[in-house]
LUMPARO-131788 format. One line per 10 residues: number of its first residue (from 1); their letters; for each residue y, z, x of C-alpha. Coordinates in steps of 0.5 Angstrom, whole numbers, plus 500, padded with zeros to 3 digits. Example, Ala and Ser with C-alpha at 12.3 -4.5 7.8 and 13.67 -1.06 7.14 Angstrom:
<pts>
1 = AS = 491/516/525; 498/514/527
</pts>
This chain:
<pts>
1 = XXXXXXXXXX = 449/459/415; 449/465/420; 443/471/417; 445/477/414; 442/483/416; 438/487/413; 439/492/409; 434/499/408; 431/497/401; 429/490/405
11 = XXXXXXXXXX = 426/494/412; 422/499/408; 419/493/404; 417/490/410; 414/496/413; 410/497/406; 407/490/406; 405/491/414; 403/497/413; 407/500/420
21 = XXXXXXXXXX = 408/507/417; 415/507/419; 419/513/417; 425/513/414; 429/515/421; 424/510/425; 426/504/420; 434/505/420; 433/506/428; 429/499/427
31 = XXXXXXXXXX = 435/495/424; 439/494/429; 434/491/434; 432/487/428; 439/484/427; 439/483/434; 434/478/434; 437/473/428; 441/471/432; 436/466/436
41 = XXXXXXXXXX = 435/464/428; 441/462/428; 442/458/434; 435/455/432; 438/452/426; 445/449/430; 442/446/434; 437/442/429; 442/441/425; 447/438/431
51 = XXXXXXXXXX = 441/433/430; 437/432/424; 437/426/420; 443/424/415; 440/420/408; 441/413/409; 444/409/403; 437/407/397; 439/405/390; 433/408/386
61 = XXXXXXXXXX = 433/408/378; 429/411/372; 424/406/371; 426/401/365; 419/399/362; 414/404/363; 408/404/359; 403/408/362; 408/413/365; 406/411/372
71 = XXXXXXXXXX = 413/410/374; 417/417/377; 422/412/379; 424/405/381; 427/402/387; 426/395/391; 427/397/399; 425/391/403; 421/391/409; 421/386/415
81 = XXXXXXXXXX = 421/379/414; 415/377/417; 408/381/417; 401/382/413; 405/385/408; 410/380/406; 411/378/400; 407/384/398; 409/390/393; 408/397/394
91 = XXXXXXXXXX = 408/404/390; 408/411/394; 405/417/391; 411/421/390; 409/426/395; 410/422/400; 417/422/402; 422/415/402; 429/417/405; 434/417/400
101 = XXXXXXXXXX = 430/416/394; 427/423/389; 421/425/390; 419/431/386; 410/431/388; 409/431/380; 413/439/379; 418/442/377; 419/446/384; 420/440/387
111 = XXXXXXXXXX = 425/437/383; 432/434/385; 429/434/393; 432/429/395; 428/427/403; 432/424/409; 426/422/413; 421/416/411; 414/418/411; 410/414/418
121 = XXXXXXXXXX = 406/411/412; 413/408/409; 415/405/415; 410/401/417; 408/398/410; 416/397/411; 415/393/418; 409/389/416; 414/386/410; 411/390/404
131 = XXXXXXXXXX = 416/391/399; 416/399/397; 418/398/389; 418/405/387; 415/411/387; 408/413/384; 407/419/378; 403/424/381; 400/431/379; 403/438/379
141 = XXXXXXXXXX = 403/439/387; 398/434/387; 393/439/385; 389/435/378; 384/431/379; 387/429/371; 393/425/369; 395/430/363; 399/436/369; 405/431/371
151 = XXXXXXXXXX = 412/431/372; 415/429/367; 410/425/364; 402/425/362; 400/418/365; 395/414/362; 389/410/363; 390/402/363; 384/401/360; 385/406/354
161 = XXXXXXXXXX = 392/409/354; 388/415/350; 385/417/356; 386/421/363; 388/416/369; 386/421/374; 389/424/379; 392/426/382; 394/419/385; 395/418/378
171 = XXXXXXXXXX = 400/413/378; 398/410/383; 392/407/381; 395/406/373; 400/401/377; 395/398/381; 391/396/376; 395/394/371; 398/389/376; 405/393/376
181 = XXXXXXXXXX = 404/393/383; 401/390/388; 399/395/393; 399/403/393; 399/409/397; 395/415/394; 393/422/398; 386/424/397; 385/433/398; 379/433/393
191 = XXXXXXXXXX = 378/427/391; 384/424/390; 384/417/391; 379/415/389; 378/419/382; 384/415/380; 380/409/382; 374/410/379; 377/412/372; 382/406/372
201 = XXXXXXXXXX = 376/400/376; 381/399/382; 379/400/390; 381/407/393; 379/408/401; 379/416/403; 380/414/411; 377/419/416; 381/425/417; 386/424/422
211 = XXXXXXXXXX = 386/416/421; 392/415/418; 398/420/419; 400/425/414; 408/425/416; 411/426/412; 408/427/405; 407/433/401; 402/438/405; 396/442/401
221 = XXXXXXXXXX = 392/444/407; 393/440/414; 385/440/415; 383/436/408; 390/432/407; 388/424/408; 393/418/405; 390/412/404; 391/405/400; 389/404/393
231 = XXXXXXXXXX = 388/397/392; 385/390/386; 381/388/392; 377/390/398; 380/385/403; 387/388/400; 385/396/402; 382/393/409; 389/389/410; 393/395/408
241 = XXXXXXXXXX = 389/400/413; 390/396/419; 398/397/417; 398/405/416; 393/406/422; 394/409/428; 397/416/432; 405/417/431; 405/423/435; 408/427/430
251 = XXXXXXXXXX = 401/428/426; 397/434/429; 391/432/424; 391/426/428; 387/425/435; 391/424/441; 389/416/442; 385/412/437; 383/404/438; 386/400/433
261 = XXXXXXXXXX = 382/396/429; 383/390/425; 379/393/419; 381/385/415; 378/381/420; 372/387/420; 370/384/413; 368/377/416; 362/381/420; 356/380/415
271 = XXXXXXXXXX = 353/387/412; 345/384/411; 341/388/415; 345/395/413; 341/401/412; 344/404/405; 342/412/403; 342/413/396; 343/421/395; 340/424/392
281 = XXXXXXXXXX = 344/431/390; 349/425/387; 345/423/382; 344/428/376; 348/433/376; 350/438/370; 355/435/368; 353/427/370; 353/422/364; 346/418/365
291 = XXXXXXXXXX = 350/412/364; 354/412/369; 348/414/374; 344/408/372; 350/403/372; 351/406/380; 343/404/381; 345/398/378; 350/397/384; 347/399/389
301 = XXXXXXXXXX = 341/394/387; 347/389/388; 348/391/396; 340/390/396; 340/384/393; 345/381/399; 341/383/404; 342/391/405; 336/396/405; 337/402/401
311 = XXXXXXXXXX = 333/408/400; 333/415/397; 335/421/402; 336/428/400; 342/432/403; 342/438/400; 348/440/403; 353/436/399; 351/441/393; 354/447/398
321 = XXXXXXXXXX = 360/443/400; 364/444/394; 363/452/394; 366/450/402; 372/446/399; 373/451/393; 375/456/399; 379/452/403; 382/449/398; 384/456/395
331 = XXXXXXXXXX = 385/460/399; 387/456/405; 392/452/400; 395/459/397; 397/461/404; 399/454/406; 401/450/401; 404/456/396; 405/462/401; 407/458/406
341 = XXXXXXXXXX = 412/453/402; 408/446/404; 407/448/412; 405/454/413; 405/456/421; 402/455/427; 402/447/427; 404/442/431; 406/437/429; 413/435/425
351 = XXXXXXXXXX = 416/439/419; 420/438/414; 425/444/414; 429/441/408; 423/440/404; 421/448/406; 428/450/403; 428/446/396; 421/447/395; 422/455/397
361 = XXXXXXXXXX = 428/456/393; 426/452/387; 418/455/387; 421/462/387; 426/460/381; 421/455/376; 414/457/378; 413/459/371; 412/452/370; 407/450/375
371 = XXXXXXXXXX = 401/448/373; 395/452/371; 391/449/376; 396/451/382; 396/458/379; 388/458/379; 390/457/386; 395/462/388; 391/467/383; 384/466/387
381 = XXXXXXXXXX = 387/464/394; 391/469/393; 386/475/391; 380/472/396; 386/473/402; 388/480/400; 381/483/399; 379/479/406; 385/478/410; 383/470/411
391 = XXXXXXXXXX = 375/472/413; 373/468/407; 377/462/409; 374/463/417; 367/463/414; 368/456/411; 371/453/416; 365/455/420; 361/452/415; 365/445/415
401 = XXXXXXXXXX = 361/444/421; 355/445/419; 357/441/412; 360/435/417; 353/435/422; 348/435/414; 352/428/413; 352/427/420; 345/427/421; 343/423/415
411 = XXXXXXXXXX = 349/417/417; 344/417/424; 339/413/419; 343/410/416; 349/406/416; 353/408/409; 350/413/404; 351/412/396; 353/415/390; 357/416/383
421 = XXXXXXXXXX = 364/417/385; 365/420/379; 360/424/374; 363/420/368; 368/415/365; 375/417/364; 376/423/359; 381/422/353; 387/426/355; 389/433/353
431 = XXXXXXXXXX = 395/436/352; 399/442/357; 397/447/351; 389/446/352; 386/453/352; 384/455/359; 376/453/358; 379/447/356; 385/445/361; 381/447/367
441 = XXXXXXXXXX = 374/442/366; 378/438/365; 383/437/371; 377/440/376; 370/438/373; 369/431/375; 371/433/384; 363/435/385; 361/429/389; 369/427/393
451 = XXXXXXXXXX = 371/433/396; 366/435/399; 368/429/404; 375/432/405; 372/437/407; 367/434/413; 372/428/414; 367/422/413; 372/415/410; 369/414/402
461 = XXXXXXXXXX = 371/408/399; 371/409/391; 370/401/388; 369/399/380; 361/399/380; 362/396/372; 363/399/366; 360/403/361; 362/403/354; 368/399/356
471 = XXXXXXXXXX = 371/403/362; 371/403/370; 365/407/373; 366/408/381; 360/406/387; 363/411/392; 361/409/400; 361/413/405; 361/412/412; 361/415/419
481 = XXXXXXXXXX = 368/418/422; 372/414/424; 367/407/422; 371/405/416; 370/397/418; 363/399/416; 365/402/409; 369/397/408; 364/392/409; 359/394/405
491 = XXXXXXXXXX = 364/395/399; 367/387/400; 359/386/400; 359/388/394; 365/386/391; 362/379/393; 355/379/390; 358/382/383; 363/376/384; 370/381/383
501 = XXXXXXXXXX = 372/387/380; 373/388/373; 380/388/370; 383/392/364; 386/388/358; 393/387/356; 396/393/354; 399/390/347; 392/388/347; 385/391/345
511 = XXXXXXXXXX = 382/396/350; 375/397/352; 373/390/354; 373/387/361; 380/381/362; 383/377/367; 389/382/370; 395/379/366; 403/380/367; 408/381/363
521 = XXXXXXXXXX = 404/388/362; 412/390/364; 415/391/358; 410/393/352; 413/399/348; 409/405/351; 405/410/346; 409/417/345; 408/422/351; 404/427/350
531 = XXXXXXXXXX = 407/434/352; 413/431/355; 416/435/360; 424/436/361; 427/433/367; 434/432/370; 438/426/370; 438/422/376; 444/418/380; 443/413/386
541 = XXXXXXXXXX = 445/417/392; 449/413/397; 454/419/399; 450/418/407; 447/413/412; 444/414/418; 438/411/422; 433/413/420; 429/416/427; 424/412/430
551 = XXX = 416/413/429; 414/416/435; 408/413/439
</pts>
């Protein structure tokens, strides 16, 4: 569709937001050179669309039974016939793309989008012979640690259904530990992995920045984006990694080469013998609940007790790194994720100019309903840019370098630092009508120990450490980057020497006490929602078909 010109209200905007001082004259001299330069737009977007990829053929439907609302939507997509995955099945957070299936990233600005590409993560959970099952609630835009800002419903915890599930990998986590699904892709800016697994007691692994490609997910911010795997066991999470691993070559996150590892065959080395750094600055917090410490001690005695040695060390940058992840995580999401329509400019990888336009479109049509939290970040990011033209987020992007060697320098004595994934159990889940000093703690206030990680890029696992009045509390591990195979030793070594982890009660049955993983869970009349949101009928699209393009090694 070939650019209109622009008109002299449009160019007198322009020359007001650059600030250019055109005059009147000067500008109407201006507008045919302007005009002269849209024919490359044009001719770009001729020549992409003589290739782009066309939407294969997928059945999808709304979820059936869905008693937690962690469903989006249903489908059976089938992988390959042989691999480390077969029999397997998989749900992806929905802000990871599945060609031909909707996707909405948890908000009504991506809504009816619809992607024609499979996300790298889909492909080669599809080629080691998983079966993806559907696709995973998730929070608006993927910005909550809690589970009440979805679309187009609340998602609730397995173990209490009154209660938060986390976020923003809430479905994901629900589905997993209620025996939904076997397997889960979640995504991880804040914490968002493994704050879901530690209020629902399933396995997260943030994996080291970079390890795993993020083609074709949601974008918040290129240098704290991570998709990772959300699992019932350690050995699954390891088995899962060495799938979803590896440089595609359309991932600009991702260093040129990366050895491969087999992260499951890493488990049968012992970890007697490690060195473990219990952080101090982890413990303690103002918002800390005291049991939740003392059950994190308790598991960390457990490793001590197999052999590992464990002892406290101070890094007093973990306090100062949330103040750096605040920043980037407004201001350089305002200008990426909002400003920039999930992409931004000026990276090097591949884009998704159809998941640009809709979300575009639909920002500018329906951004009164996002959620408070993207406002937050559009307000605040949008505010520090304005006031310093992007000076702020330079000075914390610097410091994530310092940050990263504190963590760095205390991993040189140590084999894996230690602390509470989370300052408390899951909350009970409150509605979209909270007043702000409600809504805001209650999505953001328990991310103080995880986002420093996204920032510095260090791997950190989430596993249940026990419970504390009958809800999961999370043991977090954290390791040197790139070493994932030692945090997954040490979380396996733990999950051996507690002999497993705990599991939620049937659905139907009484919350609160630990119960063997049950089926039939499918199927349990739902509680009412809590502040259902509206959403459009679905269809099973089949209008086209294509292959989808291979990955690129």
């Amino acid at each position: 569709m070939a650019l209109p010109p622009p008109d002299a209200a449009r160019l007198a905007a322009l020359n007001e937001h650059y600030a250019f001082g055109l005059s009147e004259a000067e500008l109407a001299e201006f507008g045919p050179a302007v005009t002269a330069t849209l024919a490359a737009s044009d001719w770009v977007e001729e020549l992409y669309r003589a290739s782009a990829p066309q939407t294969p053929q997928r059945a999808w439907s709304e979820p059936a039974d869905n008693p937690l609302g962690g469903w989006h939507v249903t489908a059976s997509v089938p992988g390959a016939a042989e691999g480390p995955l077969v029999g397997r099945t998989v749900a992806l957070k929905d802000n990871i793309c599945l060609a031909g299936v909707p996707m909405t990233n948890g908000s009504a600005t991506v809504e009816g989008f619809v992607p024609s590409r499979d996300a790298t993560v889909a492909t080669r959970l599809l080629a080691a012979g998983a079966r993806i099952t559907g696709k995973s609630v998730c929070e608006d835009l993927c910005f909550s640690g809690a589970s009440f800002t979805s679309r187009p419903w609340p998602v609730r915890n397995p173990w209490d259904t009154g209660r938060n599930a986390g976020g923003s990998s809430s479905g994901s986590a629900a589905l997993v530990a209620s025996g939904a699904v076997d397997l889960a892709v979640g995504g991880d800016q804040g914490g968002s992995i493994r704050i879901p697994s530690a209020f629902c007691g399933t396995v997260g692994h943030k994996p080291t920045h970079g390890l795993v490609p993020y083609t074709g997910a949601f974008p918040i911010k290129a240098t704290i984006d991570h998709l990772g795997p959300i699992t019932r066991t350690v050995s699954d999470a390891a088995r899962m990694l060495t799938v979803l691993a590896g440089v595609d070559g359309l991932d600009a996150r991702q260093p040129t080469e990366l050895d491969p590892v087999d992260y499951l065959t890493a488990l049968e080395t012992s970890a007697a013998g490690l060195r473990v750094g219990i952080v101090v600055e982890g413990f303690g917090r103002p918002e800390s609940d005291p049991a939740v410490d003392e059950a994190v001690r308790a598991a960390v005695g457990a490793l001590a007790g197999a052999g590992l040695v464990a002892e406290e060390v101070s890094i007093p940058w973990h306090l100062d790194g949330m103040a750096v992840w605040n920043v980037i995580a407004t201001e350089g999401a305002a200008y990426q994720m909002v400003d920039g329509n999930a992409y931004g400019m000026n990276y090097p990888g591949l884009y998704d100019p159809e998941l640009i336009a809709h979300y575009h479109r639909q920002r500018l049509a329906r951004g009164a309903e996002l959620s408070k939290t993207v406002k937050l970040v559009g307000l605040s990011g949008g505010y520090t840019f304005g006031h310093g033209g992007g000076v702020y987020y330079g000075m914390a992007r610097n410091l994530a370098f310092e940050l990263r060697a504190a963590y760095d320098q205390a991993l040189s004595g140590y084999d894996v630092l230690v602390m509470p994934t989370l300052p408390y159990t899951a909350p009970e889940l409150i509605g979209l009508d909270a007043g702000l000093d409600t809504y805001l703690p209650t999505a953001l206030g328990m991310v103080g120990n995880c986002a420093p990680f996204d920032v510095s890029g260090h791997p950190a696992v989430s596993v249940p450490a026990g419970l504390v009045d009958g809800l999961p509390v999370g043991l977090m591990i954290v390791g040197r980057r790139f070493d994932d195979a030692t945090v997954l030793r040490v979380a396996h070594t733990f999950e051996q020497a507690v002999g497993g982890f705990p599991a939620p009660p049937a659905l139907a049955g009484s919350v609160g006490a630990a119960s063997p993983l049950v089926s039939g869970v499918r199927g349990v009349t739902p509680p009412p929602p809590l502040a259902r949101r509206s959403r459009s009928t679905c269809h099973t699209r089949t209008e086209r078909t294509t292959t989808i393009p291979k990955e690129h090694t």
